[in-house]
C-alpha positions, 0 to 999 in steps of 0.5 A, a space after each residue: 506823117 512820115 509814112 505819107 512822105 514815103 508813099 508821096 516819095 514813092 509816087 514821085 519816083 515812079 512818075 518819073 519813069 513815066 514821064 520819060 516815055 516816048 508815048 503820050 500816055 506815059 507823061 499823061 499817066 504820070 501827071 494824073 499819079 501825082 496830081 490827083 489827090 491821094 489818100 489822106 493817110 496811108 496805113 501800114 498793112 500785112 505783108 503779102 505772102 511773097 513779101 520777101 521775094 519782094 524785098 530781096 529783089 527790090 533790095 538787089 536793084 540800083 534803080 531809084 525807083 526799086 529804092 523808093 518802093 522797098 522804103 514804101 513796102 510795108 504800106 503797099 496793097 500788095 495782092 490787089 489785082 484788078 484781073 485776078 478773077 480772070 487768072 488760075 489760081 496756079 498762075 496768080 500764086 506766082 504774082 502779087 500785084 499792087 494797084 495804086 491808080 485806076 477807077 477803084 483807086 485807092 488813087 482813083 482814076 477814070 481813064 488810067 491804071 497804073 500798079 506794081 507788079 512782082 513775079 517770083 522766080 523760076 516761073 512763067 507767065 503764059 502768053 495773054 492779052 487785053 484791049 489796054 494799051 500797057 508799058 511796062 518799066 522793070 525797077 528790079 531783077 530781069 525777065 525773059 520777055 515776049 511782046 508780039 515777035 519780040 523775045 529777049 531779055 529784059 532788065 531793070 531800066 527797060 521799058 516794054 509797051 504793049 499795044 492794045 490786043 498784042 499777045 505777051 508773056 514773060 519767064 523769070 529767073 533765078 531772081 524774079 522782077 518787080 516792075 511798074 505797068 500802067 494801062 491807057 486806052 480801053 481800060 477794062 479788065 474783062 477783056 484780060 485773057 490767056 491764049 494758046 501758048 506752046 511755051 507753056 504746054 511744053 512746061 507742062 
């Protein structure tokens, strides 16, 4: 069927970006997105309510994995979030996440979890924290990003890792970013959680 071709073409793309990466878990979590069995089919759904950011940012991005997502955008869960329980509504208005591997699939998986992530522009995403070791890989649009000390721009092409308990955040533009993240190590979602951050009281 065509749509699985895109979503299996998608799967490729985004493995290679992982594959690339300096740390073990990246060529792990890539091999384990491609050699696990995936759905047997995979259905058009609804577009989220931030279909369009999603688009448009995707649709102004050379990065060949941006590519790939947007053929597959009418086929991904967009809004699935694994730690949306632990996130105020205010701030889960401002992301839509699509989980495409982990323990509750639909790629399952029992020591990995590995997703898209879109956050709209002109937003900020306070300073929060989990026991995952996380990596980030931006496909599309640009961020102001804080890792740990580490505050500076990042665009498509950049790959930022997290390592377990360090503190980050990120503050978009006028264009927003989509990016891949995957999380190894302690994958539980209960431990996500926001810290005291100046940045975001000042917004306040």
């Amino acid at each position: 069927m065509i749509q699985n071709e895109i979503f299996q073409d998608m799967l490729e793309a985004i493995s290679v970006v992982y594959e690339a990466e300096a740390d073990p878990q990246g060529p792990h979590t890539a091999k384990t997105l491609v050699m696990t069995p995936s759905p047997a089919s995979y259905d058009q759904v609804p577009p989220c309510l931030l279909d369009e950011g999603i688009r448009t940012v995707l649709a102004n991005s050379n990065h060949a994995a941006a590519r790939s997502v947007l053929r597959a955008q009418n086929f991904l869960p967009w809004g699935s979030n694994p730690v949306e329980g632990n996130t105020e509504n205010s701030i889960a208005a401002m992301i839509s996440v699509a989980s495409l591997l982990g323990p509750e699939g639909p790629i399952p998986a029992p020591d990995v979890r590995l997703g898209l992530v879109y956050m709209q522009p002109e937003s900020y995403y306070p300073l929060h924290l989990h026991d995952a070791d996380e990596t980030y890989a931006i496909i599309a649009g640009q961020a102001l990003w804080t890792a740990g000390d580490d505050i500076r721009m990042r665009k498509a092409g950049d790959m930022i890792h997290h390592p377990s308990l360090m503190p980050h955040a990120f503050r978009t533009g006028a264009e927003g970013f989509l990016a891949i993240w995957r999380w190894s190590g302690d994958i539980n979602t209960h431990s996500y959680a926001f810290i005291e951050d100046q940045a975001s009281e000042l917004q306040a």
